[in-house]
N, CA, C and O atoms as a CHARMM CRD file, in Angstrom:
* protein
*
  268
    1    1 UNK  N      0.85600  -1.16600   0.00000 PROA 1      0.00000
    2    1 UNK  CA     0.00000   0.00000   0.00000 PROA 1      0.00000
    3    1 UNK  C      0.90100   1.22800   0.00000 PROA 1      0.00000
    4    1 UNK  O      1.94800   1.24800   0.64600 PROA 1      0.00000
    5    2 UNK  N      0.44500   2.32000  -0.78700 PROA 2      0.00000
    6    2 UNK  CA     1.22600   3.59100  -0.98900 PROA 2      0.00000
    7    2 UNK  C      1.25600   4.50600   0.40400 PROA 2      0.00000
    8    2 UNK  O      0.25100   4.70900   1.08600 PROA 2      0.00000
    9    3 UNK  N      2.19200   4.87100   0.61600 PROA 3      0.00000
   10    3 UNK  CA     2.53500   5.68700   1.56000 PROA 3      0.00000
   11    3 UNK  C      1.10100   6.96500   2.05000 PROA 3      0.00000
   12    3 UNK  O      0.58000   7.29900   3.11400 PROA 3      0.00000
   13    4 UNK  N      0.95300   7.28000   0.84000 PROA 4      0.00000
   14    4 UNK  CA    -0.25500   7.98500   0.93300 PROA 4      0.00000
   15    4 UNK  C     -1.81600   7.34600   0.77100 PROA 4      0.00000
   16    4 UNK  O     -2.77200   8.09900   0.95900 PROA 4      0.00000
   17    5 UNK  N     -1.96000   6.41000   0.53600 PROA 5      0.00000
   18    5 UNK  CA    -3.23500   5.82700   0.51800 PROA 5      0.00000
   19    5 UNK  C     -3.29000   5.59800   2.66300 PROA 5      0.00000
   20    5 UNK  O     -4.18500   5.90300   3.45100 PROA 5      0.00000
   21    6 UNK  N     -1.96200   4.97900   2.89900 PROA 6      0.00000
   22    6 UNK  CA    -1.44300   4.74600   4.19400 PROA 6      0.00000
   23    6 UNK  C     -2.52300   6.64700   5.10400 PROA 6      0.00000
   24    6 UNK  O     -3.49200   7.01800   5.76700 PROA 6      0.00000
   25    7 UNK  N     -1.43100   7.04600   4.45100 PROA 7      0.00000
   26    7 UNK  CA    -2.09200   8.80800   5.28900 PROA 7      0.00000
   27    7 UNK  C     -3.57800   9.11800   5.43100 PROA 7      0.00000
   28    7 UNK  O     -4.14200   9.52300   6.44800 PROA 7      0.00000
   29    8 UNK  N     -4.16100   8.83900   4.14600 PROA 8      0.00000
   30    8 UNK  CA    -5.28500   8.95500   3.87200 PROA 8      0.00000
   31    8 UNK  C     -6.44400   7.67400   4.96300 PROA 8      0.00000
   32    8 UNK  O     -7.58800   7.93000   5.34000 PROA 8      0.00000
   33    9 UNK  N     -5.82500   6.62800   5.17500 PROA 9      0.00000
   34    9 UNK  CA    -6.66000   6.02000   5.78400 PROA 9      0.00000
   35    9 UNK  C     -6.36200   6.43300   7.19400 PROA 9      0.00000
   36    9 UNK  O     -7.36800   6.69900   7.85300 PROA 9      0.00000
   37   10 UNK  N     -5.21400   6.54700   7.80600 PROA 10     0.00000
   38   10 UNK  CA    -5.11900   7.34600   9.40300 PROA 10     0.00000
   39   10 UNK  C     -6.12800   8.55600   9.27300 PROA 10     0.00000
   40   10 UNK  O     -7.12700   8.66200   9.98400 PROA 10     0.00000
   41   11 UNK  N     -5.75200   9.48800   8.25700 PROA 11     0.00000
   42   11 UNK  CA    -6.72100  10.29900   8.47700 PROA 11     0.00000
   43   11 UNK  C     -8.19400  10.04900   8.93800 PROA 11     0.00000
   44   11 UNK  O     -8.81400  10.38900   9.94600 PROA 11     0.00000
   45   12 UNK  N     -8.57500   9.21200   7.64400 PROA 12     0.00000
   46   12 UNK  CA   -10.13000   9.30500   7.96000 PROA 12     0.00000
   47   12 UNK  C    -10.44300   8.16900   9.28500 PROA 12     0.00000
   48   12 UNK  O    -11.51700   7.80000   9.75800 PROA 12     0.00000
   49   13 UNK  N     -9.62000   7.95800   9.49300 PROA 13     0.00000
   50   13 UNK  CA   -10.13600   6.96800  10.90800 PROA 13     0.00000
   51   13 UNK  C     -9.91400   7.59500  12.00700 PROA 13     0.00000
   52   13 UNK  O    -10.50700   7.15700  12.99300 PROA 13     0.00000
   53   14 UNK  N     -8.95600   8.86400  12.20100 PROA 14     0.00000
   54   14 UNK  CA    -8.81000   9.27400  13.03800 PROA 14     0.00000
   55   14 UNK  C    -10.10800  10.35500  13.13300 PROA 14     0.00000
   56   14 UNK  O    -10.53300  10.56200  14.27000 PROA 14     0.00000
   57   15 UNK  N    -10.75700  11.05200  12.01400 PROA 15     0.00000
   58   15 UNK  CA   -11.31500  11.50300  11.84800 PROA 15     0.00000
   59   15 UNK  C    -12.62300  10.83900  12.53700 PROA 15     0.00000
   60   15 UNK  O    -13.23900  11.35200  13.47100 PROA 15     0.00000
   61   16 UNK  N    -12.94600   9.58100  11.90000 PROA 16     0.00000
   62   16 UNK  CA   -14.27600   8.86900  12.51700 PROA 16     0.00000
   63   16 UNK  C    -14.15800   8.56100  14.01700 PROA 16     0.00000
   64   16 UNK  O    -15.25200   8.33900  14.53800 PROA 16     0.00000
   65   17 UNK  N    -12.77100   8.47200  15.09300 PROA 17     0.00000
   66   17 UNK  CA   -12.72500   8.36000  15.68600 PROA 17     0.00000
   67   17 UNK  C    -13.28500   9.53900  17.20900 PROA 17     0.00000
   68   17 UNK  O    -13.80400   9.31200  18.30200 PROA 17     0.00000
   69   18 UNK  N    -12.84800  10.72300  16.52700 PROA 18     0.00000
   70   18 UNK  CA   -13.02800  11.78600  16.98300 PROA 18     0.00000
   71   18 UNK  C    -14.44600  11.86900  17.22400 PROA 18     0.00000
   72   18 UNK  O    -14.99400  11.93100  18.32400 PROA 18     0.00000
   73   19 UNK  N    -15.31100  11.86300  15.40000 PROA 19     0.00000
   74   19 UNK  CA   -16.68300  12.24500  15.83700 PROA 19     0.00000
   75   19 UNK  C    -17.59800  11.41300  16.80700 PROA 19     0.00000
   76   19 UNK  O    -18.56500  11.60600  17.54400 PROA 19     0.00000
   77   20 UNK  N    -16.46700  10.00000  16.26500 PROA 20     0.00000
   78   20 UNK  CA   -17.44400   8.88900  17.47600 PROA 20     0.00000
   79   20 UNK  C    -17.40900   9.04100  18.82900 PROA 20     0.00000
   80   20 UNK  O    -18.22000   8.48700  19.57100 PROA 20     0.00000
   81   21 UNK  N    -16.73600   9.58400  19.11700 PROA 21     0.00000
   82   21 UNK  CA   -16.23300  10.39600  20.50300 PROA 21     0.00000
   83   21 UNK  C    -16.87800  11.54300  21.32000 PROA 21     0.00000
   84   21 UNK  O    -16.77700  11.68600  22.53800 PROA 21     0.00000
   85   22 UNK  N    -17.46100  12.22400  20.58200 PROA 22     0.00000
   86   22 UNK  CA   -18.41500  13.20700  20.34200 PROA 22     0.00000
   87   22 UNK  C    -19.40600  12.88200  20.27300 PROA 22     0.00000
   88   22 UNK  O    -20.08000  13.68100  20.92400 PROA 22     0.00000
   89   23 UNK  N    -20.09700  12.03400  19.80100 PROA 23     0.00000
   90   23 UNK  CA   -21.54100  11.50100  19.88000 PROA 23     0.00000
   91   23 UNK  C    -21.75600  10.81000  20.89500 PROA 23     0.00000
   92   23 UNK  O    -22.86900  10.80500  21.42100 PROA 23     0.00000
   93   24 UNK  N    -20.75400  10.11200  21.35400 PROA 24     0.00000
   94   24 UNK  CA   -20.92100   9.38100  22.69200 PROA 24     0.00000
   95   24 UNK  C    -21.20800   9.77800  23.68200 PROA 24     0.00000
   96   24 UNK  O    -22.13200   9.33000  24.36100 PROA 24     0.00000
   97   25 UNK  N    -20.15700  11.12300  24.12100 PROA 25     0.00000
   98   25 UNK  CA   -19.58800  11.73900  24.95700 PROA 25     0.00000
   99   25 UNK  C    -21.03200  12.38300  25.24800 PROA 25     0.00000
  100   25 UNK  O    -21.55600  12.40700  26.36200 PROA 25     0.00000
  101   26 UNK  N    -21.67400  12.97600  23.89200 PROA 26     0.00000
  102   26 UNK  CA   -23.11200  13.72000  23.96300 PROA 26     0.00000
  103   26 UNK  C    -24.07100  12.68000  24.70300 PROA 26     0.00000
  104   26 UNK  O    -24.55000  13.00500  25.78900 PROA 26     0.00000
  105   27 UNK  N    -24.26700  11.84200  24.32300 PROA 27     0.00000
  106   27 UNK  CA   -25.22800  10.83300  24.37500 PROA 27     0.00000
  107   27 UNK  C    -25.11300  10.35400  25.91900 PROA 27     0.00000
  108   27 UNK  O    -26.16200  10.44800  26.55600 PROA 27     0.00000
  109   28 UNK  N    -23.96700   9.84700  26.61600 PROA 28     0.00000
  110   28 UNK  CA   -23.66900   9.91100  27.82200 PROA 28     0.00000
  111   28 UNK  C    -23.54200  10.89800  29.01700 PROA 28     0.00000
  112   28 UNK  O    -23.47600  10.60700  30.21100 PROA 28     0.00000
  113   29 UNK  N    -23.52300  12.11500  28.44400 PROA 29     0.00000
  114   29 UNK  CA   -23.80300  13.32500  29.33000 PROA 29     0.00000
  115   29 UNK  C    -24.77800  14.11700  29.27000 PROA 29     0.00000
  116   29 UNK  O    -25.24200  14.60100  30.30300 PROA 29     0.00000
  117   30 UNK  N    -25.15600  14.33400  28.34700 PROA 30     0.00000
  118   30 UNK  CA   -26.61400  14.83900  28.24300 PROA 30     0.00000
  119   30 UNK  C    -27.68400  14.12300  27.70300 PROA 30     0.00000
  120   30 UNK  O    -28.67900  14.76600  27.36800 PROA 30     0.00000
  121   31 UNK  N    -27.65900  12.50800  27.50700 PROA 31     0.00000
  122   31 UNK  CA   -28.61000  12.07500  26.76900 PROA 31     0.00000
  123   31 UNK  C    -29.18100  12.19000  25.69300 PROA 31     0.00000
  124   31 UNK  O    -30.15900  11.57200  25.27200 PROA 31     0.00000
  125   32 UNK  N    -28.57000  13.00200  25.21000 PROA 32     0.00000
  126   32 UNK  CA   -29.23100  13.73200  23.48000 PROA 32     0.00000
  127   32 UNK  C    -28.15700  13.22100  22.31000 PROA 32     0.00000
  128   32 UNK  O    -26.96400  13.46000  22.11900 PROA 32     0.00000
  129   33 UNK  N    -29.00600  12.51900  21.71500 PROA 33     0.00000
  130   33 UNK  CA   -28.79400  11.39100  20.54300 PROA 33     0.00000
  131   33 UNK  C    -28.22600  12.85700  19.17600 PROA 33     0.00000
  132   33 UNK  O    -28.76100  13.95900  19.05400 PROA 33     0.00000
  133   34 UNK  N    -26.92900  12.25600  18.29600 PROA 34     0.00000
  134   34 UNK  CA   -26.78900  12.82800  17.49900 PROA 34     0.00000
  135   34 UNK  C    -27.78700  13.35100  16.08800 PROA 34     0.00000
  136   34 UNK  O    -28.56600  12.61500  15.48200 PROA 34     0.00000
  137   35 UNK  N    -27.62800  14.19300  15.91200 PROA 35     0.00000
  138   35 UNK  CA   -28.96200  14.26300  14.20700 PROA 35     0.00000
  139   35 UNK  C    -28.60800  13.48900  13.46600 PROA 35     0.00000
  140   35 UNK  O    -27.42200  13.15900  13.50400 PROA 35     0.00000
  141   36 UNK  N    -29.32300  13.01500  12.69100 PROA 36     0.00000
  142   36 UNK  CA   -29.65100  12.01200  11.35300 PROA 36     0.00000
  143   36 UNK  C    -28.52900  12.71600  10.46300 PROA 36     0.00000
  144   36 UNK  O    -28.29300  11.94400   9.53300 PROA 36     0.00000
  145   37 UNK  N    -27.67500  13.95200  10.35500 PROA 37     0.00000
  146   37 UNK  CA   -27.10700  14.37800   9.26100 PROA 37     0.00000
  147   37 UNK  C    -25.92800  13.96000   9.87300 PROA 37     0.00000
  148   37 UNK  O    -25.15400  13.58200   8.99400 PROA 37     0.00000
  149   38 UNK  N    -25.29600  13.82700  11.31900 PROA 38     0.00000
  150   38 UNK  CA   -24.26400  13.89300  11.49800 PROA 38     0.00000
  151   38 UNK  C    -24.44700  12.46300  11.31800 PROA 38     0.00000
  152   38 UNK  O    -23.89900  12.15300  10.26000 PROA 38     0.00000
  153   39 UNK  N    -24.98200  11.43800  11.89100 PROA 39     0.00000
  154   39 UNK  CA   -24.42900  10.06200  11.28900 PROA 39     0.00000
  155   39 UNK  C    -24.72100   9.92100   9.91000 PROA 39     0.00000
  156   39 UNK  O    -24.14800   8.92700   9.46400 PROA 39     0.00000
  157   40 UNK  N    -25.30800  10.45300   9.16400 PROA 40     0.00000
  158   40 UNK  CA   -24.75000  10.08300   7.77500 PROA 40     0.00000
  159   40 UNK  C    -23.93100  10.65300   7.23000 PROA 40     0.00000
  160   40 UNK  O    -23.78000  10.22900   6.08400 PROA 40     0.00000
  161   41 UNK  N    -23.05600  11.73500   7.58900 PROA 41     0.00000
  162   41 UNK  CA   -21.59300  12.13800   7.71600 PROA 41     0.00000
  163   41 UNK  C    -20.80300  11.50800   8.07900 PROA 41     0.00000
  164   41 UNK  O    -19.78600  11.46400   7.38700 PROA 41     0.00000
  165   42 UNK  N    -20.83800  10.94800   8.95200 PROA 42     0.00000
  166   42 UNK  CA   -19.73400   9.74600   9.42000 PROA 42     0.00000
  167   42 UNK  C    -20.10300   8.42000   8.99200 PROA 42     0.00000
  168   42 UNK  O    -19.12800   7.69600   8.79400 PROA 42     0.00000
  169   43 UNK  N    -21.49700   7.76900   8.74600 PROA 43     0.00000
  170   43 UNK  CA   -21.32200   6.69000   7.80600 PROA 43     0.00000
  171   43 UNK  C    -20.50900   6.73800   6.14800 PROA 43     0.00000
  172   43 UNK  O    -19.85800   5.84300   5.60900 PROA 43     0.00000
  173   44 UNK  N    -20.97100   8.68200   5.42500 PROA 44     0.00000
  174   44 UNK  CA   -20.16800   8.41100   4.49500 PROA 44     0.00000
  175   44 UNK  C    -18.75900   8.15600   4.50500 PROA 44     0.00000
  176   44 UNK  O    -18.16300   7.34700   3.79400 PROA 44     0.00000
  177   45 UNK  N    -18.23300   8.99600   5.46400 PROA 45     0.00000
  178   45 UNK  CA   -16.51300   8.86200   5.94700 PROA 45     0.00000
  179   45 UNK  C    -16.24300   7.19700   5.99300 PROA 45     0.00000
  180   45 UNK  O    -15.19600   6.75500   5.51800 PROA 45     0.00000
  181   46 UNK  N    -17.08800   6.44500   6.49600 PROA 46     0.00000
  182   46 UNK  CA   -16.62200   4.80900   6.75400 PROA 46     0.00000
  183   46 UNK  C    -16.78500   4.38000   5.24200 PROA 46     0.00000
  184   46 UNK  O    -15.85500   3.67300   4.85300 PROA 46     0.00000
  185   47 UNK  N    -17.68800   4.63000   4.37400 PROA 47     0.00000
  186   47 UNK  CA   -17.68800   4.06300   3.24300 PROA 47     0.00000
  187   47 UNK  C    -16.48400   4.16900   2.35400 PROA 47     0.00000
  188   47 UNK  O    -15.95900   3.20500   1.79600 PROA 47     0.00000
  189   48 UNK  N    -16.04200   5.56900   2.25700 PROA 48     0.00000
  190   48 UNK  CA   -14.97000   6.17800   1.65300 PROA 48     0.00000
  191   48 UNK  C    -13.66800   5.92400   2.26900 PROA 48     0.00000
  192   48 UNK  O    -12.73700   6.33900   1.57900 PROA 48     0.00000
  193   49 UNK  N    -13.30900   5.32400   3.44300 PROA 49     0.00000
  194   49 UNK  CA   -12.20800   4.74700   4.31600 PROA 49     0.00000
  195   49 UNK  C    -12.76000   3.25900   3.49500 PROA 49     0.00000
  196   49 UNK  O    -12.32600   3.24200   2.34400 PROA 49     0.00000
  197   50 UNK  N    -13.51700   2.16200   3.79800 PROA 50     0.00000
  198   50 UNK  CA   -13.86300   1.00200   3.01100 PROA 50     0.00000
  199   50 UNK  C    -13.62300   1.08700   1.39600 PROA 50     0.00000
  200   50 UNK  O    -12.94300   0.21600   0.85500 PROA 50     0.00000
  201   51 UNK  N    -14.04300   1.87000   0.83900 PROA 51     0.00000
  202   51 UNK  CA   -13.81600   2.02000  -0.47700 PROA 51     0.00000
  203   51 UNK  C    -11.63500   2.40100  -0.69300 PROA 51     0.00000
  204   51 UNK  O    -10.79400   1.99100  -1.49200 PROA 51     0.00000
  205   52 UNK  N    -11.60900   2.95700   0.01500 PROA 52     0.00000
  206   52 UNK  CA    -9.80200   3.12500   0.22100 PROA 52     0.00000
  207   52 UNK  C     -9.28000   1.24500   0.17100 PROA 52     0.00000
  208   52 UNK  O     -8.92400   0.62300  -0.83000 PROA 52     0.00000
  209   53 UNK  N     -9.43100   0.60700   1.91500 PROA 53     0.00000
  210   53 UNK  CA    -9.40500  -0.17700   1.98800 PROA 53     0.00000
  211   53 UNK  C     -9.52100  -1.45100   0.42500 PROA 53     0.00000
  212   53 UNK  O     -8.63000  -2.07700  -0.14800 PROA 53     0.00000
  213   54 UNK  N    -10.87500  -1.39800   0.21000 PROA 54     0.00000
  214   54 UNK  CA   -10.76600  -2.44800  -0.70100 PROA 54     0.00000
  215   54 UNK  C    -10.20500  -2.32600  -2.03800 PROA 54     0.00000
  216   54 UNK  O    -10.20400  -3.19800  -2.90700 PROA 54     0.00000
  217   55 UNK  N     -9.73800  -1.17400  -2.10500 PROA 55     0.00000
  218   55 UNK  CA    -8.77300  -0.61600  -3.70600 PROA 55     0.00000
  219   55 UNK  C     -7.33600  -1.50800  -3.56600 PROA 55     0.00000
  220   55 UNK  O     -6.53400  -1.67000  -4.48600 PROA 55     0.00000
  221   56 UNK  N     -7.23300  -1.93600  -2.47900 PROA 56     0.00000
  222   56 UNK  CA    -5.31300  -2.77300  -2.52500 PROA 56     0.00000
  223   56 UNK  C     -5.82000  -4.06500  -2.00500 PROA 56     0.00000
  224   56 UNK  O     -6.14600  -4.52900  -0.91200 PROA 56     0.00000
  225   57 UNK  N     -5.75600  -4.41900  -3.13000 PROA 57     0.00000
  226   57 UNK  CA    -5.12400  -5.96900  -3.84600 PROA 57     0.00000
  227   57 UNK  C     -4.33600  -6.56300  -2.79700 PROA 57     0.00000
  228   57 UNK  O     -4.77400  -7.60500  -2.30900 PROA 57     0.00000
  229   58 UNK  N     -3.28200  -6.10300  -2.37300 PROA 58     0.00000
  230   58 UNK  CA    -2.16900  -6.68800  -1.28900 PROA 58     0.00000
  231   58 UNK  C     -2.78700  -7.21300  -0.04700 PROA 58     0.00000
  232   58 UNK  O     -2.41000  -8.29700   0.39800 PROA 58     0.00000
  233   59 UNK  N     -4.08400  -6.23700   0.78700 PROA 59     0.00000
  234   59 UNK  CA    -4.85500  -5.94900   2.13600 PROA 59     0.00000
  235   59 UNK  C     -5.56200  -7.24300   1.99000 PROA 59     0.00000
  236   59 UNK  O     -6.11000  -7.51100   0.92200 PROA 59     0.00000
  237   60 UNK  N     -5.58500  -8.05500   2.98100 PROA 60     0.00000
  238   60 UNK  CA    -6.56500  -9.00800   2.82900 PROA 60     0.00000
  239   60 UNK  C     -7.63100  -9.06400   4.14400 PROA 60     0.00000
  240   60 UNK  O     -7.12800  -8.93900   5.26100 PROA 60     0.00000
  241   61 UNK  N     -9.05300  -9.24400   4.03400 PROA 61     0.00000
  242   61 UNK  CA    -9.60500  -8.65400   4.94700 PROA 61     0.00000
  243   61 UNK  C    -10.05800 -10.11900   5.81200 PROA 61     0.00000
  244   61 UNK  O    -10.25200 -11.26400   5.40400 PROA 61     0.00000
  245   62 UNK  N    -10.11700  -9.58600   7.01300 PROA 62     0.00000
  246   62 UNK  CA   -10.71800 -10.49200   7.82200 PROA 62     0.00000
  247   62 UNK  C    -11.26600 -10.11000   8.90900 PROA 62     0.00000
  248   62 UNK  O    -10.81200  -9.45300   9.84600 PROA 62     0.00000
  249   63 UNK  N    -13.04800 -10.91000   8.58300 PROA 63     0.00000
  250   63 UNK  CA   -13.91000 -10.55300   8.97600 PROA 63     0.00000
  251   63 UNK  C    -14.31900 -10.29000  10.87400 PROA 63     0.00000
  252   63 UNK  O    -15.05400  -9.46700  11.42000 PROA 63     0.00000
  253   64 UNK  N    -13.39600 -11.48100  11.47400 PROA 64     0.00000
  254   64 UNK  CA   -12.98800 -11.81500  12.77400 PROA 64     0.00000
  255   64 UNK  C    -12.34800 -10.73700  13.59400 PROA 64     0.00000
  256   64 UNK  O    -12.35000 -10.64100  14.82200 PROA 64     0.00000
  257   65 UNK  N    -11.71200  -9.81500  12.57000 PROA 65     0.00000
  258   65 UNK  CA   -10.72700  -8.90000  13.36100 PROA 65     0.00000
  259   65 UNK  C    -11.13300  -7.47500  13.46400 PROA 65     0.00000
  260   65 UNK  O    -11.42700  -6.65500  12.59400 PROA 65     0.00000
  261   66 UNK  N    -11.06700  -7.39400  14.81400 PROA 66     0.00000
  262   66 UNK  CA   -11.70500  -6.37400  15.50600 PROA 66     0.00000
  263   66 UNK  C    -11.05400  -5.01700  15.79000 PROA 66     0.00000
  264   66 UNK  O    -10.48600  -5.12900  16.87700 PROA 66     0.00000
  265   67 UNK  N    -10.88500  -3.78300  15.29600 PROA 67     0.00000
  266   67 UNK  CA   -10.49700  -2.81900  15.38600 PROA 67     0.00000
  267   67 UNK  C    -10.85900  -1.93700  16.51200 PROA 67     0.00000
  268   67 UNK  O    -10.38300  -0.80500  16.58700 PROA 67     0.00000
């Protein structure tokens, strides 16, 4: 995998990591569930990190392993 495909996937995971963090954090302290726009903002981010992912041939996926 290219050095930069490499960047590009830290990014967006660090990215999804953050907002997931934030929704939680909401949801656990004030009880108030994120809007419908922000999770489909961050579902698109997972698609487009998956769509990264399954572009290299080399990556082999397995389904068992837990991130």
């Amino acid at each position: 995998m290219s050095q930069a495909k490499k960047e590009q996937i830290v990014t967006h995971l660090r990215y999804l990591r953050q907002e997931l963090r934030e929704m939680h954090l909401g949801i656990q302290d004030d009880g108030l569930f994120p809007e419908p726009g922000e999770l489909r903002g961050v579902l698109a981010q997972m698609e487009v990190l998956l769509e990264l992912v399954e572009t290299n041939p080399k990556l082999k996926s397995n389904p068992d392993t837990i991130i």
